[in-house]
N, C-alpha and C positions, 0 to 999 in steps of 0.2 A: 540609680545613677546612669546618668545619659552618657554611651560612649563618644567619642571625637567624631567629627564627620557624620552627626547620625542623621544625615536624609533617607533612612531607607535600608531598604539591600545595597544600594551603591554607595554610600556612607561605610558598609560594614567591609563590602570589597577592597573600598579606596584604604580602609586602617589596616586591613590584612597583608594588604600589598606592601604597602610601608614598614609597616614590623616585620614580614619577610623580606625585603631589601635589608634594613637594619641588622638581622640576623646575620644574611648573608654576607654583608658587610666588616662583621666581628666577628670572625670564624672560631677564636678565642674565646670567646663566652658564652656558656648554653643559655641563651637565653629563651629557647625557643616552650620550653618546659612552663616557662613564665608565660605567655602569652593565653588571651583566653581561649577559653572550648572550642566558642565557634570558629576563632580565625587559624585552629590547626587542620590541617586535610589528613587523616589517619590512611584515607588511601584514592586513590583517582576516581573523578568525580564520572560516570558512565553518563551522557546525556541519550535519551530514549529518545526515539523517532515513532510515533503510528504516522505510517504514509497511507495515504488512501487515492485512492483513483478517481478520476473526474474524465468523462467524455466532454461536455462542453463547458462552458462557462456556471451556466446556473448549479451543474454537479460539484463545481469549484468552490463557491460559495456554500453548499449543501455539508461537503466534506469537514470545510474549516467550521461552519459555526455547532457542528456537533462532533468536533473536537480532534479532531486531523494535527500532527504537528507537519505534515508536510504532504503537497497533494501531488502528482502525478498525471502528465496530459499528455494530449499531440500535440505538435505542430501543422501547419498547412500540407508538409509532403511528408515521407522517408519515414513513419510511426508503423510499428507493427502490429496496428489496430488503422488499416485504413480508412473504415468508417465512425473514426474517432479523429476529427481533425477540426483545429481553429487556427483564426486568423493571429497574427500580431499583436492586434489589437488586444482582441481576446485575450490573448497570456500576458498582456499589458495589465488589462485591469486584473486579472487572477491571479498576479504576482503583487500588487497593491493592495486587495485585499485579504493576502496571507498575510504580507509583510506588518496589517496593523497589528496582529498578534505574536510577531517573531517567528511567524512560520515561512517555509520555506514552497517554492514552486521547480519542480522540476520536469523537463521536456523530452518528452520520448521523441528521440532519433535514431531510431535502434533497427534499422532494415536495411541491408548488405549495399552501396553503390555502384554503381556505373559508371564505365570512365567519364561518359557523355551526361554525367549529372553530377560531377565533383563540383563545381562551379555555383551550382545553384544550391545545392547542397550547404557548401562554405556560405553563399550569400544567406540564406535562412538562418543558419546558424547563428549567425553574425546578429543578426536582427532581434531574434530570438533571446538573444542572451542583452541586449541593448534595453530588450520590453522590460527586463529585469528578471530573466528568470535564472534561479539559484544552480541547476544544476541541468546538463544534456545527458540523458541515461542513452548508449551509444555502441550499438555491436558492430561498427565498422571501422577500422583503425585507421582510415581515412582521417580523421577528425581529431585524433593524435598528432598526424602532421599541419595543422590550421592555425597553430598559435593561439587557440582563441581562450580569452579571459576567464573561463570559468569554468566551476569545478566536472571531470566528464567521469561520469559509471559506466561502469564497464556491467553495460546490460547479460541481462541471465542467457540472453541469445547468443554470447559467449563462450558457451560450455565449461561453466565455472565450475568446476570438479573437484580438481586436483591443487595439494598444495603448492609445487612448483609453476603453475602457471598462475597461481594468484599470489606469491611471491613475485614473480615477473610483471603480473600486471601493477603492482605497488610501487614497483620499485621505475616503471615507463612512464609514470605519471595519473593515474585514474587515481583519485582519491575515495572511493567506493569501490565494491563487488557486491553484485548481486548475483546471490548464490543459484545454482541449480537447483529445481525441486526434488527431484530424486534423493536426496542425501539424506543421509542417517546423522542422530547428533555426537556421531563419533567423527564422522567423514568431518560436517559442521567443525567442530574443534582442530581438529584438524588444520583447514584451510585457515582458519580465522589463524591459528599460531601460527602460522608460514608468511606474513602479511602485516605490513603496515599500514594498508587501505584499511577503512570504514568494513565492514562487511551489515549487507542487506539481505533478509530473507525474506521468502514467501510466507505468511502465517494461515492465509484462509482464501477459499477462491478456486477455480478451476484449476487442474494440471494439466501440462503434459504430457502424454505419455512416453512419450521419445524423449530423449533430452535436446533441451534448447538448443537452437542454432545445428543443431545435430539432423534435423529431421527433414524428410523431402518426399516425403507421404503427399503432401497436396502436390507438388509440383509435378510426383509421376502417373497426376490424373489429369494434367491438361497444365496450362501456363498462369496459374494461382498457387505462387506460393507463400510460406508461413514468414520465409527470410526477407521477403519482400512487401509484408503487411499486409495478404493477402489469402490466407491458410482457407482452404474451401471445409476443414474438418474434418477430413476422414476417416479420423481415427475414433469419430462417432455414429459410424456408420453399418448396419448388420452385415454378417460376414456366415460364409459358413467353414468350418473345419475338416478340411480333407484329408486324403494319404495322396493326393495329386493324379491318382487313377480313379477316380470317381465314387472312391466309398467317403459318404459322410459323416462323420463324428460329433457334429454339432451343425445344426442348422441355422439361419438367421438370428445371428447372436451379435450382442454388440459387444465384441470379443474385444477391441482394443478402447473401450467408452471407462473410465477408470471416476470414481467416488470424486467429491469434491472436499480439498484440501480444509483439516480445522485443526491448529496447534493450538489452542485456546490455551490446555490444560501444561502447555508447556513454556511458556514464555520465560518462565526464571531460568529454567534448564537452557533457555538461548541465550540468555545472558550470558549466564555463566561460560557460555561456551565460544564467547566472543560478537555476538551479532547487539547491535544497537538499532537498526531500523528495523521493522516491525512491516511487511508489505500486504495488504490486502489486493487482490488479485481483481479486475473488471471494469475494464475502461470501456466496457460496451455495455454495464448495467443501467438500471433507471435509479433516479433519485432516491426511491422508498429502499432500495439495497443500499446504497450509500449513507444515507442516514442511520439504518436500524444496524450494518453490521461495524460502523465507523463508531458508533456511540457504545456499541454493545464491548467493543475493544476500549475505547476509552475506559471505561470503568477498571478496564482488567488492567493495562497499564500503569491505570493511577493507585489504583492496588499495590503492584507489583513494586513501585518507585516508594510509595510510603512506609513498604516490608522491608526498604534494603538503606543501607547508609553510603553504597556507593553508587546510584539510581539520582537521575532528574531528570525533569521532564525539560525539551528543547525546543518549548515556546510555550505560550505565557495566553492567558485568559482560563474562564470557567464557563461550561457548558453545563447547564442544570434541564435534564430532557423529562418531556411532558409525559412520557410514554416506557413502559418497561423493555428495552433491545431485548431480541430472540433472534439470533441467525436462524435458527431454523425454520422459521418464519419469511426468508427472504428465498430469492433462487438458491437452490443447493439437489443437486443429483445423487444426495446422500453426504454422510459426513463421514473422514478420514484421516488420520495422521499419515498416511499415505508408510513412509520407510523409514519414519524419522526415527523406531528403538527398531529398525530392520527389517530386512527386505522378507516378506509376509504373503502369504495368500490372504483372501477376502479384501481384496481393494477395488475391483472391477464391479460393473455394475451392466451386467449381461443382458441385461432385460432393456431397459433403457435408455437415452442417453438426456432425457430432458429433465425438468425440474422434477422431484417429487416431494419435496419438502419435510415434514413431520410425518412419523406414523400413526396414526388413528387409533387401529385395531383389525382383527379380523372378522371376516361377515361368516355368522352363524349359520341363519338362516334366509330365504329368498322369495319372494313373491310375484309375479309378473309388473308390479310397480315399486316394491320398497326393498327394503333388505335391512338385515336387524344384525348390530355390531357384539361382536364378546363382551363388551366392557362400556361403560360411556365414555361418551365421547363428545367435548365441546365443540359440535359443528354446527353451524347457523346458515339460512338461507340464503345462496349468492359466493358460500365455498366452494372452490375449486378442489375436488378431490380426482386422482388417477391410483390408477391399477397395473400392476404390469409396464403395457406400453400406450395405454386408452387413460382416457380420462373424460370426466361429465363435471356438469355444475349439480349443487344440493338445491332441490325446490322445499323440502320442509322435512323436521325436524320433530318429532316424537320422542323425547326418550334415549334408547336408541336403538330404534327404528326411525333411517333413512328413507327418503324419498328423494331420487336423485331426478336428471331430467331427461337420463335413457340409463336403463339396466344392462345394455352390451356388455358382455362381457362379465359380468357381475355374478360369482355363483359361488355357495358354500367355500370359506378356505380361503380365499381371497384376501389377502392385505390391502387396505385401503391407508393412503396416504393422501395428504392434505397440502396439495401446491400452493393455492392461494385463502388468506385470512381475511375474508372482509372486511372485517371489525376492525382487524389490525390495520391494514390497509388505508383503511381509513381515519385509524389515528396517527398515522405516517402522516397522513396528506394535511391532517388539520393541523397539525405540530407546529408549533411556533417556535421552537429552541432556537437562541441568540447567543452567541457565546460573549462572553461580556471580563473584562477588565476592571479589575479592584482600583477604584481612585478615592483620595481622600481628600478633602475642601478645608480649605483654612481663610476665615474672612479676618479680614483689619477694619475698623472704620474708625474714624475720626472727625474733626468738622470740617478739616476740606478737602479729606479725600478718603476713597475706599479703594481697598486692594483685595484683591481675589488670588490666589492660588490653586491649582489644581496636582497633586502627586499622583503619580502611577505607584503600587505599591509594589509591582511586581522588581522592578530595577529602581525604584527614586527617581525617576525623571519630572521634571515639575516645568507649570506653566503659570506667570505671575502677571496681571493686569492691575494697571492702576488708572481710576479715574478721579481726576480734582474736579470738586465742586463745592457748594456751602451745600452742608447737613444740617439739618436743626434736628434738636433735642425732639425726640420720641415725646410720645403723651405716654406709651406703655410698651415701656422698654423688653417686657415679658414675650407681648405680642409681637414688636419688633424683631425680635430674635427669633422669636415660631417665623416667622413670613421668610426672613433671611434664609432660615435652616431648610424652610420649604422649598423653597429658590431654586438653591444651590446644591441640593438633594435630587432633582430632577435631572437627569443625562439623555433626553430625547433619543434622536435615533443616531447616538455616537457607541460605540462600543462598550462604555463604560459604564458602572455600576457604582456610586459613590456611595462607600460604605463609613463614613467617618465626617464631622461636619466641624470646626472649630470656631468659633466666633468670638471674637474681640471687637469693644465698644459699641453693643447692641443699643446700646442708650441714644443713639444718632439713628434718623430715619432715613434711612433711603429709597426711591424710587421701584418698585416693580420691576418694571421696565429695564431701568438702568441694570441691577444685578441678572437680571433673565439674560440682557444683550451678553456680558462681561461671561454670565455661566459659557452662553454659547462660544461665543469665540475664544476662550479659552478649552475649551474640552475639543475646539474641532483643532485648533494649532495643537494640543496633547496628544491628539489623534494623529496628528501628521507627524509625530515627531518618531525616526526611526529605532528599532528596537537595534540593540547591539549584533549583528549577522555575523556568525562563524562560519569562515569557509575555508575549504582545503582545495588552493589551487596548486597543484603540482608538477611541477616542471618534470620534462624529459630527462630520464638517465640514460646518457650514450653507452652505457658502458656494461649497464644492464641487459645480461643475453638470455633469450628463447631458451626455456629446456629441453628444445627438439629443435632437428638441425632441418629435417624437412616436413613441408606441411603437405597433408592429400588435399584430396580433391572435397573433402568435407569440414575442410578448414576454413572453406567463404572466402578465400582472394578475390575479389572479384574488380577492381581497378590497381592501376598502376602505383598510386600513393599508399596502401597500402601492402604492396607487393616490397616499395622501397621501403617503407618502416618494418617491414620484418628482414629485409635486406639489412638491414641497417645494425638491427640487434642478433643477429648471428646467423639467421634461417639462410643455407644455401642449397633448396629444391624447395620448389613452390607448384604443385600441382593445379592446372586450371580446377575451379569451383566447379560443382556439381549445378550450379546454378547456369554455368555456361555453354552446358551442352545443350544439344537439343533433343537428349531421350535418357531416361535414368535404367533401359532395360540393364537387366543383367546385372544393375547398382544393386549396394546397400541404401536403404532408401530411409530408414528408423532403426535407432539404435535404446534401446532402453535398459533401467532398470527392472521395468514389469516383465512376469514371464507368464505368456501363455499355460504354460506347463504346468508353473506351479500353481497358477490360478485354477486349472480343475483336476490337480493332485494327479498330474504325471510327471514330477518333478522327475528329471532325468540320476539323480541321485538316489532316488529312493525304490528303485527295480518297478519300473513304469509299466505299461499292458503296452502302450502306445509304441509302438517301434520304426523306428525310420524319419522317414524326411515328414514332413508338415505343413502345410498350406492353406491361407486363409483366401477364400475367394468373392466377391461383389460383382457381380455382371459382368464384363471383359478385365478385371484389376485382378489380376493373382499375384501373391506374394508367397516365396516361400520362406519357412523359419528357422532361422538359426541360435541354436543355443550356446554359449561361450559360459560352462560352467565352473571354471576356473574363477570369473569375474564377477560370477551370476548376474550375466544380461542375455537379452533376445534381441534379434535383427530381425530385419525384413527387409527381403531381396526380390527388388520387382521381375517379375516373372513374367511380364504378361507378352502376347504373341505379336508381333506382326502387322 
């Protein structure tokens, strides 16, 4: 038995709706025990987000057709990936083609302003959100005060830590938080129950070491900094460990170079803990990362959503990829859950700061050209393997016995790890995955006229063409019906995948031609026709106050409209930004979760060798270290002379 209304998912919504008005209507009668299965909700429906990153346009298109439900870009200025920026245009087309699958585009504006750039700031914005894009991820509260129409995140540059300030930020209007990466999934629960906004996390991808919006490491080595889309990276850069009088403790080490972030293994645990977007980390990758770690999370996603009754997914099509996803296989500096069951030694990655990929194995043995592994090892020639902080290409392949294409470096003991996969790499690049939409075909004909239909199956939206014409009677009505089915089976280069074909009156002939035109333009109007978009535009609560009365100087004031909107909700001392001087000596410059200390086991809690003050030094950049073990974090206090 056909229910009421049954075009579809939007047939079963429109009957749901209705008997729950009805319900509500008759408060007097249970009726709701009576209704069926599917139209009771036992508990709130969770819509999941995998957002993925995109540098230009083509990463845009990369992301969504191997399974992105929402992608992440810059704008022309104000992105805290300066060498990540596109025109209007650009996020014109990149918001069209999210939107054919219900996915969503959203625009990084997330780098501190100047009074003398409010203006053009508002006018991009403006523009920006006109191209059609879903969402301004936004760390200056400038853009709070802009009236503008759509939904704004309050980017991780932020310092989204603490419950009370992501209560506050809920409650001023951001319909998002994206969280800090430092946090644990206790901290995690936390903020998410303090909060009405969305909450956004990091799942995989570079970190931080400092916390977001927190740090001014690059700015106190010249006028590049991170708040400004600009971060030079210093925090990957060798350093050596002093007592600040000249004895060394650690030599050229990449003392603050920290693992690359992978919560793979944890994603229900986010759930559960209030977070619905899902963020991959690298709007400065190349396409073969965006494909291999965006498809390698789809899968887990769709996992994840099919394991739970209160999970769905928040946009619509199927991605069927050519190729088995391995993050480990793409850039990665090693892999880490970073803090998220607690703040941990073994997260640093002291040797290096660049890719190293998969491990290999260790080198046994050594020969002036080759070198033989513990174990095999699938390495083929034209692999990129590194050691330490060196790396060579593989000229051939024995067994395993290596033959690379300089032995530098290379001697008994040696871990070899595996940066780049040839093979893989190259079925990255041949990859043809299309993410494609279930549509179902329903033909009429008769003798003077045929009608076409086209359904999405994912909501029921349908597209119906009719052409009048005389039909004459088939000679073989059998064949008729195979040519028809052939037809109208066919979905060229439209998004769609017609899984379902119905045909009435096959006994009438018609045209090739005629049914090819009617498939086409009907599947490209289906195409255009827009999916249902949930957004969360959030007005200002005047009334909603700061839960600190004054902000320092590492709080990012850094224009007038933003001085007035924390004016406005209670803040009465506003210390100039750290952004605004012209020297950070003497500043806190990096405030982090990570601790030196405990990264080579002189936790200052545990009767340490190490005694006293601490400093990391780089060529004229001294820092000295501060421990706050109450909070268990580390500082760094630019030190340098003169």
């Amino acid at each position: 038995m056909r229910h009421p209304f049954s075009a579809g998912r939007f047939g079963m919504q429109m009957y749901k709706i209705i008997c729950e008005l009805f319900v509500f209507l008759s408060p007097k009668t249970d009726l709701r025990a009576a209704l069926p299965a599917w139209s009771r909700s036992a508990e709130p429906v969770k819509r999941i987000e995998l957002l993925a990153p995109a540098r230009n346009l083509e990463a845009v298109y990369a992301a969504i057709d191997y399974g992105a439900d929402a992608v992440y870009m810059g704008g022309a200025r104000f992105g805290a990936r300066a060498a990540a920026v596109n025109t209007v245009d650009d996020i014109a087309r990149a918001a069209d083609y999210a939107h054919r699958f219900g996915a969503k585009l959203h625009v990084t504006m997330n780098t501190l302003l100047f009074d003398h750039e409010l203006s053009e700031a508002e006018r991009l914005a403006r523009e920006v959100v006109a191209a059609g894009a879903d969402a301004l991820i936004v760390q200056d509260m400038a853009y709070r005060t802009m009236s503008l129409s759509v939904e704004l995140h309050a980017s991780t540059q932020m310092f989204n830590m603490s419950p009370s300030r992501a209560r506050f930020l809920g409650e001023c209007g951001f319909s998002r938080i994206v969280l800090e990466r430092n946090l644990t999934l206790d901290q995690i629960r936390a903020v998410s129950s303090a909060t009405s906004a969305d909450i956004e996390c990091f799942i995989h991808g570079a970190i931080c070491v400092g916390y977001s919006g927190r740090c001014f490491l690059s700015r106190s080595r010249g006028c590049r900094s991170g708040n400004r889309g600009e971060c030079s990276q210093p925090c990957r850069l060798p350093y050596d460990l002093t007592d600040g009088a000249g004895r060394k403790y650690l030599s050229g080490k990449h003392l603050l170079s920290v693992r690359d972030l992978n919560l793979s293994e944890h994603l229900g645990l986010l759930v559960d803990a209030g977070a619905t977007s899902f963020k991959i980390e690298g709007r400065l990758k190349d396409e073969r990362y965006i494909k291999n770690v965006t498809a390698f999370y789809r899968r887990l996603v769709d996992d994840l959503i099919a394991s739970r009754s209160d999970a769905a997914r928040s946009s619509y099509g199927q991605s069927d990829f050519d190729f088995e996803p391995d993050p480990s296989k793409s850039f990665t500096r090693g892999q880490t859950d970073y803090f998220f069951s607690g703040r941990r030694a073994g997260v640093a990655s002291f040797d290096t700061p660049k890719a190293v990929g998969e491990r290999i194995g260790r080198v046994l043995s050594v020969t002036s050209r080759d070198f033989t592994l513990d174990c095999d090892a699938d390495l083929a020639p034209g692999d990129g393997i590194c050691f330490g902080d060196s790396g060579t290409n593989v000229n051939a392949v024995s067994g395993r016995r290596i033959t690379p294409n300089r032995m530098d470096g290379i001697s008994p003991g040696t871990e070899i790890f595996r940066n780049c996969d040839l093979r893989f790499s190259r079925a990255l690049d041949r990859s043809r995955t299309r993410r494609r939409l279930d549509a179902e075909a329903r033909v009429r004909i008769c003798s003077d006229r045929a009608e076409l239909t086209f359904t999405r199956r994912d909501d029921g939206a349908s597209v119906s063409l009719v052409r009048e014409g005389r039909f004459s009677a088939a000679n073989d009505a059998a064949a008729s019906e195979s040519s028809i089915g052939s037809c109208v089976s066919k979905s060229g280069d439209t998004p769609f995948r017609v899984v379902g074909v119905e045909i009435e009156g096959a006994g009438y002939f018609v045209p090739a031609s005629v049914m090819t035109a009617m498939r086409r333009e009907a599947l490209e109007r289906l195409a255009a026709m827009p999916w249902p978009v949930q957004r969360r535009i959030v007005g200002d609560n005047p009334s909603a106050r700061f839960p600190e009365s004054a902000l320092s100087a590492e709080d990012n004031v850094t224009n007038r409209l933003s001085a007035e909107f924390y004016r406005r909700h209670g803040v009465c001392e506003i210390a100039p930004s750290l952004e605004l001087e012209s020297s950070t000596r003497g500043r806190r410059v990096l405030r982090s979760a990570y601790c030196i200390r405990r990264e080579i086991g002189e936790c200052l809690r545990e009767n340490p060798r190490l005694r006293g003050d601490l400093y990391i030094e780089h060529g004229s950049s001294r820092y000295r270290l501060a421990f706050d073990c109450r909070r268990c974090e580390m500082s760094l206090y630019d030190e340098k002379s003169e």
